[in-house]
BAKOLVO-193269 format. One line per 4 residues: number of its first residue (from 1); their letters; for each residue x, y, z of N, C-alpha, C, O. Coordinates in steps of 0.05 Angstrom, whole numbers. Last residue first. Example, Ala and Ser with C-alpha at 12.3 -4.5 7.8 and 13.67 -1.06 7.14 Angstrom:
2	SA	257 -45 142 273 -21 143 258 1 157 268 23 161 | 264 -114 156 246 -90 156 264 -66 156 285 -66 169
end
This chain:
240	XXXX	204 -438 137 196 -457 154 203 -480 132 199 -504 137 | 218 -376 142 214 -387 121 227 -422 131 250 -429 132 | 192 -307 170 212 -333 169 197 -354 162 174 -358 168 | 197 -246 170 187 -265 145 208 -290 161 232 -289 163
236	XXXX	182 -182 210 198 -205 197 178 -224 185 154 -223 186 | 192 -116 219 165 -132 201 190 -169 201 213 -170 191 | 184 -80 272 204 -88 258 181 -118 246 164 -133 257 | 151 -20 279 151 -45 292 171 -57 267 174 -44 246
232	XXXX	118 44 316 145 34 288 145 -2 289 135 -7 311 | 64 81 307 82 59 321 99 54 300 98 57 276 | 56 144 300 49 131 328 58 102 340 61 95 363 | 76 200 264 80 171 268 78 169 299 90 181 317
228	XXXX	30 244 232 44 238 261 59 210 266 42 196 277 | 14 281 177 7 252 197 39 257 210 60 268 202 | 9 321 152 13 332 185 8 304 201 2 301 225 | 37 328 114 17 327 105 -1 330 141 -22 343 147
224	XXXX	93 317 119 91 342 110 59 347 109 53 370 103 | 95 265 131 88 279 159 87 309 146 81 326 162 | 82 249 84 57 240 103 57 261 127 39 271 139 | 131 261 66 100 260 49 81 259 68 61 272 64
220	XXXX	174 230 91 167 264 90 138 270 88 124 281 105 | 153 178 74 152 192 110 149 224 111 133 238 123 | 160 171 20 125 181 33 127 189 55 110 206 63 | 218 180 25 202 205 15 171 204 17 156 224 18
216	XXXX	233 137 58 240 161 66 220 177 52 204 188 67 | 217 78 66 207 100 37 206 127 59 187 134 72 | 242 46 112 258 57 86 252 70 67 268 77 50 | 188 43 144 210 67 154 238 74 127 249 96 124
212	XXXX	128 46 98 164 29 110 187 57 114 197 76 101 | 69 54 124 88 56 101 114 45 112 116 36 135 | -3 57 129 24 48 133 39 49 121 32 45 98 | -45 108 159 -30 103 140 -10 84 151 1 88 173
208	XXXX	-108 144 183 -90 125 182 -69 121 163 -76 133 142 | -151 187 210 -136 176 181 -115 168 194 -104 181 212 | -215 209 244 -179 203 238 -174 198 210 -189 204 190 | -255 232 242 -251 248 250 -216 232 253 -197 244 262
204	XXXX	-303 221 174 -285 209 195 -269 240 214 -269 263 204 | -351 240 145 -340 243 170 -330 230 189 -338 226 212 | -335 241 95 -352 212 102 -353 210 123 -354 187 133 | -305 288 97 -334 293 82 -354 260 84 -378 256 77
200	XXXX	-259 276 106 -275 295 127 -304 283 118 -320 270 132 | -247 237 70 -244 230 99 -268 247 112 -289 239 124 | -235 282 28 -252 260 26 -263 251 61 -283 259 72 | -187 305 56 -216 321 48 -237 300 44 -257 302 57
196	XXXX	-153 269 50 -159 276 71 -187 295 80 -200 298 101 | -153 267 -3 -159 237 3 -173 244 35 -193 233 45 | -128 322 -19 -145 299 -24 -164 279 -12 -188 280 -13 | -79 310 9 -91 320 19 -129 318 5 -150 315 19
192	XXXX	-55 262 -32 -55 257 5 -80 281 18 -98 274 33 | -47 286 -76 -71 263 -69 -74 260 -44 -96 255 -34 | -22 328 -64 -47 336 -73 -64 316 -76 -89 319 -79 | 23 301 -51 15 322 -36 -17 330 -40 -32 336 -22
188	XXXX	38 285 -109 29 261 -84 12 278 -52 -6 269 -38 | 45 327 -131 29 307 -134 16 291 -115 -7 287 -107 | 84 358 -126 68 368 -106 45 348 -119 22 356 -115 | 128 367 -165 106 376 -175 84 374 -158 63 383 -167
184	XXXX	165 318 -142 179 344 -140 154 371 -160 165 392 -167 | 143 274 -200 151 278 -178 172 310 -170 187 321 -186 | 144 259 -253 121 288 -238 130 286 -208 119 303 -193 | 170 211 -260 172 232 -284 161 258 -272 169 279 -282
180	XXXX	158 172 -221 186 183 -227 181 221 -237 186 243 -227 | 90 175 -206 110 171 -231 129 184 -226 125 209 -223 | 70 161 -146 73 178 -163 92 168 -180 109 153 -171 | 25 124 -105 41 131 -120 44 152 -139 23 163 -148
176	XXXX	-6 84 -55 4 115 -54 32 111 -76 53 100 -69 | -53 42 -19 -33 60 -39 -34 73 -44 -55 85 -46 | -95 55 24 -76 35 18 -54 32 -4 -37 14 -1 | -112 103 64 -97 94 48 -82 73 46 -61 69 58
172	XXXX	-169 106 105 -141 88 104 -136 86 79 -150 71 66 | -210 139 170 -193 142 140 -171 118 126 -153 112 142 | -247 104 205 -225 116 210 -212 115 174 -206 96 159 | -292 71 215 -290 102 209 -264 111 218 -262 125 237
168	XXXX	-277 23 205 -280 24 237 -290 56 238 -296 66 260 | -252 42 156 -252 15 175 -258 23 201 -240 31 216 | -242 67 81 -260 69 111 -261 51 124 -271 33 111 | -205 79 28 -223 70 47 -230 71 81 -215 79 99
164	XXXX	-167 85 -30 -169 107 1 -200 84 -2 -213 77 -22 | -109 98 -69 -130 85 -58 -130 85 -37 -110 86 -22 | -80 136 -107 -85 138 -87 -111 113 -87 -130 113 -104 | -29 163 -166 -65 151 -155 -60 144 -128 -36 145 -122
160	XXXX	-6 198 -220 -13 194 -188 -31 184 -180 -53 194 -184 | -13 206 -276 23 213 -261 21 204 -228 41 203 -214 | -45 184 -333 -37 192 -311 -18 184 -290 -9 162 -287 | -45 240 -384 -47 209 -372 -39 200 -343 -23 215 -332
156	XXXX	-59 295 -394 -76 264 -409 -71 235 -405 -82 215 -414 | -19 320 -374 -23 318 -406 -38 292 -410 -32 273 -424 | -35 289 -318 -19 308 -337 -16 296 -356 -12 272 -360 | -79 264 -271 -70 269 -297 -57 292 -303 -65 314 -295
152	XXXX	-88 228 -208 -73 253 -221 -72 257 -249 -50 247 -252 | -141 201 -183 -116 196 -204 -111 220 -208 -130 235 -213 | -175 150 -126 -162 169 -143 -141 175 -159 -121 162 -156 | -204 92 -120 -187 100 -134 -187 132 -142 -197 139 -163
148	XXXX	-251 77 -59 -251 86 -87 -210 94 -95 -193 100 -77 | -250 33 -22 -271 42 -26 -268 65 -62 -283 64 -81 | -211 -31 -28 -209 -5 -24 -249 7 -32 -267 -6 -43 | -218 -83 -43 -190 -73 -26 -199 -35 -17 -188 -21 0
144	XXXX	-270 -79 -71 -267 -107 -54 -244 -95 -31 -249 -95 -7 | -279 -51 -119 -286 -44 -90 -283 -65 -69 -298 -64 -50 | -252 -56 -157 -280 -67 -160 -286 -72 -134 -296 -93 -126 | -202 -29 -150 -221 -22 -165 -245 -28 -161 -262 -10 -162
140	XXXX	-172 -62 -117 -194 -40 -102 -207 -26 -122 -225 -11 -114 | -173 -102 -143 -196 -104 -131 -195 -79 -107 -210 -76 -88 | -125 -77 -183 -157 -89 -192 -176 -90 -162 -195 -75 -163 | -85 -69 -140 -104 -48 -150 -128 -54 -165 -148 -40 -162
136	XXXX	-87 -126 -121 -86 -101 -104 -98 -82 -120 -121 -76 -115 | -59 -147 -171 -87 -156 -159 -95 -128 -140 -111 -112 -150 | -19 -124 -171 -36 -120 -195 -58 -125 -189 -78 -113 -198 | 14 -136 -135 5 -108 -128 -6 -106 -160 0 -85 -172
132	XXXX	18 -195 -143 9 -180 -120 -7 -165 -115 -27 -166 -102 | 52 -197 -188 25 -205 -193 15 -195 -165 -5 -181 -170 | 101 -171 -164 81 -159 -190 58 -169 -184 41 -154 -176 | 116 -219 -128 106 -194 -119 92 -175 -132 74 -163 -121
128	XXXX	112 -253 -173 95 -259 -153 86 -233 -138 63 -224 -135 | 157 -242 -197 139 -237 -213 114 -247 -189 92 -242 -199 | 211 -245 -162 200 -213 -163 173 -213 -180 162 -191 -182 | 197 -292 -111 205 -279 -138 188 -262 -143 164 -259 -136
124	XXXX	218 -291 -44 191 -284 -55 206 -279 -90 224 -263 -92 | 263 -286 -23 252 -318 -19 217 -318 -42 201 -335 -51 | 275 -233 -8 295 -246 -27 277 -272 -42 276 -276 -66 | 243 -189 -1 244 -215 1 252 -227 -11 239 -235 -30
120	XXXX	224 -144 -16 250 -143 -11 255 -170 5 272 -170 23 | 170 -146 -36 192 -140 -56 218 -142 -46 237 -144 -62 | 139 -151 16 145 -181 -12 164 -175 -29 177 -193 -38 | 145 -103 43 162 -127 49 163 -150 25 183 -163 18
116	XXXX	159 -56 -7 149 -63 9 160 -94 13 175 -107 -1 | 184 -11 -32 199 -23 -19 173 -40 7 173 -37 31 | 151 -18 -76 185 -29 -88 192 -18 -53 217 -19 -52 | 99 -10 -85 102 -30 -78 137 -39 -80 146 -62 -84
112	XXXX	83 25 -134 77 38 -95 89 11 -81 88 15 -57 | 98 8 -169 123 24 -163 109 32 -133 121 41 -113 | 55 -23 -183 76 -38 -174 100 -17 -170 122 -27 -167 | 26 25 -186 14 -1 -163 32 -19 -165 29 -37 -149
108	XXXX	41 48 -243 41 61 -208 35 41 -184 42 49 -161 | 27 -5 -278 56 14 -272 56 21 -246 66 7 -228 | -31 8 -269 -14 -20 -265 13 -8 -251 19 -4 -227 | -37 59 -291 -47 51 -263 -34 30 -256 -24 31 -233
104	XXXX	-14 54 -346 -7 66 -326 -7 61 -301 13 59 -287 | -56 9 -364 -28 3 -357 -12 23 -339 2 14 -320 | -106 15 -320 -99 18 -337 -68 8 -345 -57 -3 -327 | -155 -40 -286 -134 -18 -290 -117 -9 -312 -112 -28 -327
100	XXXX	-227 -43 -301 -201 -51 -298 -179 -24 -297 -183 -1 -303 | -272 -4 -302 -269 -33 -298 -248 -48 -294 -253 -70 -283 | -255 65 -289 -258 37 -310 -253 14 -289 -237 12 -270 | -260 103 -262 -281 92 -260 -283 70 -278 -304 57 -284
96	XXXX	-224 145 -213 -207 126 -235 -241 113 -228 -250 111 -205 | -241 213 -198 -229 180 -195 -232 165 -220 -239 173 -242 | -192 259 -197 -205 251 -206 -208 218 -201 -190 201 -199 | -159 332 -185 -159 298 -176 -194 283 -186 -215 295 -182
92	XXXX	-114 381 -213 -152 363 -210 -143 335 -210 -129 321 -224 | -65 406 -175 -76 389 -196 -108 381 -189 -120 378 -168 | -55 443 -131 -42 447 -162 -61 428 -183 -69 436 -205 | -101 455 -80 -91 433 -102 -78 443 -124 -94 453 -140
88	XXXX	-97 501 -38 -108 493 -61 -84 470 -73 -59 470 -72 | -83 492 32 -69 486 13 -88 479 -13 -96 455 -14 | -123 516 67 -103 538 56 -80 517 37 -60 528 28 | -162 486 73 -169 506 59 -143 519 47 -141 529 25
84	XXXX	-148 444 116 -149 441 89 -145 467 72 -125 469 57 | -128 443 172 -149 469 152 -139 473 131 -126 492 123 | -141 398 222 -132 407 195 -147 431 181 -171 435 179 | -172 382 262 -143 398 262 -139 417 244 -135 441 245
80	XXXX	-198 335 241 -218 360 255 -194 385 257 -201 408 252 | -161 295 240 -181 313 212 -174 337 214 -160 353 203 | -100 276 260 -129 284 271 -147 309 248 -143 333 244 | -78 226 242 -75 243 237 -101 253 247 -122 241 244
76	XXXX	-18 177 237 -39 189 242 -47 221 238 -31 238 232 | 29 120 208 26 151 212 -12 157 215 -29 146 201 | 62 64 228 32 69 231 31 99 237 31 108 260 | 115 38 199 104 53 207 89 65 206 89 81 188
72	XXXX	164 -12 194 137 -20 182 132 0 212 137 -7 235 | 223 -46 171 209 -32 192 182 -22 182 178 -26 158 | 228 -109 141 239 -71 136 222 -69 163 210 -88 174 | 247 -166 141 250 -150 114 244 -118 118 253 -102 102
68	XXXX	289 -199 180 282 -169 183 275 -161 149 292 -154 133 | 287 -265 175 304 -246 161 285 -216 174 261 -221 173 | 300 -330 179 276 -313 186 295 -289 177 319 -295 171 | 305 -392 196 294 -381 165 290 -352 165 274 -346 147
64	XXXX	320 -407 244 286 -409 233 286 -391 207 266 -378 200 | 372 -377 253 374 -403 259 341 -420 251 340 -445 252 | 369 -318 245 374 -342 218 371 -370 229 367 -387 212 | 339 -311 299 322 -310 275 339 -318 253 325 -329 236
60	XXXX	378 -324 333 357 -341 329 337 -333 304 322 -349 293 | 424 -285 314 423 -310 306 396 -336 314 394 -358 304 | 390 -230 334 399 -236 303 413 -272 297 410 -282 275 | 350 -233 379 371 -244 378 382 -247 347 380 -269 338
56	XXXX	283 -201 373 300 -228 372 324 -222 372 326 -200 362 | 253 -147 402 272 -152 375 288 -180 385 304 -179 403 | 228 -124 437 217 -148 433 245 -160 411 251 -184 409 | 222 -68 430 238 -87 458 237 -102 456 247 -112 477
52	XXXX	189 -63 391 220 -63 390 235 -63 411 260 -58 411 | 151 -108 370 152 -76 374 180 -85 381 191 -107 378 | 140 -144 313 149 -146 324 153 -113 337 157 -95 322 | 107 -183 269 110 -158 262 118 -142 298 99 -130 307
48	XXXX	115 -235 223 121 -237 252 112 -191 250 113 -178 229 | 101 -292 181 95 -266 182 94 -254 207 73 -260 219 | 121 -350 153 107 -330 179 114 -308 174 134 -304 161 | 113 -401 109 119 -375 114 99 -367 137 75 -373 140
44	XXXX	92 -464 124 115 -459 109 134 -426 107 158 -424 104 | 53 -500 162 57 -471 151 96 -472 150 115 -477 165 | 60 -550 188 64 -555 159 59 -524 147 60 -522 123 | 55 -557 241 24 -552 222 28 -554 199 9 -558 184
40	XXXX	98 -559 249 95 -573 256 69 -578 250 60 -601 252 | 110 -501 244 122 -509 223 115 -544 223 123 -558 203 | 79 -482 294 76 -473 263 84 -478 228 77 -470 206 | 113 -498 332 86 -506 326 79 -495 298 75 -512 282
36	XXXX	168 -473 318 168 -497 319 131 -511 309 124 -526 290 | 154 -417 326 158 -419 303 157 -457 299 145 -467 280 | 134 -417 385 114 -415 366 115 -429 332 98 -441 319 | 190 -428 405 160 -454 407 132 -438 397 110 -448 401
32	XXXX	210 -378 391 219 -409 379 201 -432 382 197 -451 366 | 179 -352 417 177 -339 380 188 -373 373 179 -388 356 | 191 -351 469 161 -365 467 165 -360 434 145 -370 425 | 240 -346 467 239 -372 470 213 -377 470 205 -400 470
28	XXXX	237 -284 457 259 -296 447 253 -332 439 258 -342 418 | 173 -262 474 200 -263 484 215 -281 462 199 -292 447 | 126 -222 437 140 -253 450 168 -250 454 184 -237 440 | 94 -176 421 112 -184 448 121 -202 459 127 -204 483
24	XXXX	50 -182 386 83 -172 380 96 -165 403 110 -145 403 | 13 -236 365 22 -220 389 54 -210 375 72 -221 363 | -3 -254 322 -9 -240 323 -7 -221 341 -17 -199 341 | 36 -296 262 36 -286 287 21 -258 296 28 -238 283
20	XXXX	12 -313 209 16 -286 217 18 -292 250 -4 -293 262 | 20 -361 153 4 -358 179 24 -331 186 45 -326 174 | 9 -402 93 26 -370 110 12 -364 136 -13 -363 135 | 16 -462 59 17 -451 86 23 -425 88 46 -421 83
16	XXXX	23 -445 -20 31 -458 3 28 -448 26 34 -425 27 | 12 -412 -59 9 -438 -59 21 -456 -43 29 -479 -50 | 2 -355 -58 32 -367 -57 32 -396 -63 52 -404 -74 | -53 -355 -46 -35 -333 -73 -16 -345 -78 -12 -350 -101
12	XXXX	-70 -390 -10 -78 -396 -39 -63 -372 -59 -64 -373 -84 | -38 -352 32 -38 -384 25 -42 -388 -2 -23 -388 -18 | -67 -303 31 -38 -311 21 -26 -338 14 -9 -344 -3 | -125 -320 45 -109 -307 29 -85 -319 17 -83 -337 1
8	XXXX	-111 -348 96 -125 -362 75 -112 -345 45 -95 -354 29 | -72 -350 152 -80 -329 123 -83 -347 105 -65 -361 96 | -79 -368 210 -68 -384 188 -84 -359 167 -107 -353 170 | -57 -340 267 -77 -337 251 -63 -350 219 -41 -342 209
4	XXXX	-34 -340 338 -28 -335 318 -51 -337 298 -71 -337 311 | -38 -346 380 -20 -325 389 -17 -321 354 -3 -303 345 | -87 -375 423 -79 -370 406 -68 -341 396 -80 -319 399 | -93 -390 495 -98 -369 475 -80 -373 450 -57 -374 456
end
């Protein structure tokens, strides 16, 4: 059985080998004769996402290049529960219907992205991770990453967006930002719940979310919103 998956994707983004380990229960000495076969294929970056009895030995993972870039947590949420009704929206949410992103929109899709794993990869330069989460919001624009773009406006420009799609019928935000500047104004609150109304109405009866155990303020955000965290797993990058 194959324990792992070569990412075409990421490959041709980075311009070199990325493959994803796909079991997160390898012992200590099956992760070293994985990392060995894998580097023996000439994949250059792995992508390990690890539960937490599982956690490597802190010197076998520098001894393969490899580093903990953050913890990485799967929040849930049961619809049917929810009674939307009693939180009105402070803000009109709206979707985003241009062809491209705006600079604002840009802006917010690389600030949803500062603590994610490419940004805190030392080994990754910081204009790669930009170009990343620029692509990311263009093609959930043009419906490829996502099903639709929502946006917060004040005074005419905008302070919050959200991209939200459907897999398996199960709800999934794939970004989630607010401008510095409107934050503590129940923004992000009003796209999350939002997004969760949407959900109902394409009748999903879940929603999903991933975020990094270090963005303390979407964790509030999500569990203020009544998602539940169901798995935590430690994200690694080792560099072949």
């Amino acid at each position: 059985m194959t324990n792992y998956e070569i990412l075409q994707w990421d490959s041709d983004f980075f311009g070199f080998k990325v493959a994803r380990i796909t079991s997160s229960g390898l012992s200590s000495r099956e992760l070293v004769l994985m990392l060995k076969k894998l580097k023996g294929n000439n994949v250059k970056l792995v992508y390990w996402a690890c539960d937490s009895e599982h956690v490597p030995p802190e010197k076998t993972v520098q001894d393969h290049g490899g580093l903990c870039v953050n913890e990485r947590v799967t929040y849930g949420v049961y619809l049917p529960g929810l009674n939307l009704e009693k939180y009105p929206p402070p803000f009109i949410v709206d979707e985003f219907t241009d062809s491209k992103a705006s600079p604002q929109l840009e802006k917010l899709a690389v600030l949803s992205g500062r603590y994610s794993r490419f940004n805190l990869d030392p080994n990754i330069p910081p204009h790669k991770f930009k170009e990343m989460y620029l692509l990311w919001i263009n093609q959930s624009i043009n419906g490829s990453m996502a099903d639709h773009v929502f946006v917060v406006k004040i005074n005419n420009l905008i302070r919050g967006m959200v991209t939200v799609s459907i897999q398996n019928e199960i709800g999934r935000i794939g970004l989630l930002s607010v401008d510095p500047d409107a934050r503590s104004r129940r923004v992000g609150t009003t796209l999350v719940r939002f997004a969760q109304n949407w959900y109902i109405s394409q009748g999903c009866k879940t929603a999903k979310v991933v975020t990094q155990k270090e963005n303390v303020q979407a964790c509030r955000l999500y569990e203020k919103c009544n998602y539940i965290e169901e798995i935590t797993k430690n994200y690694y990058h080792f560099w072949l």
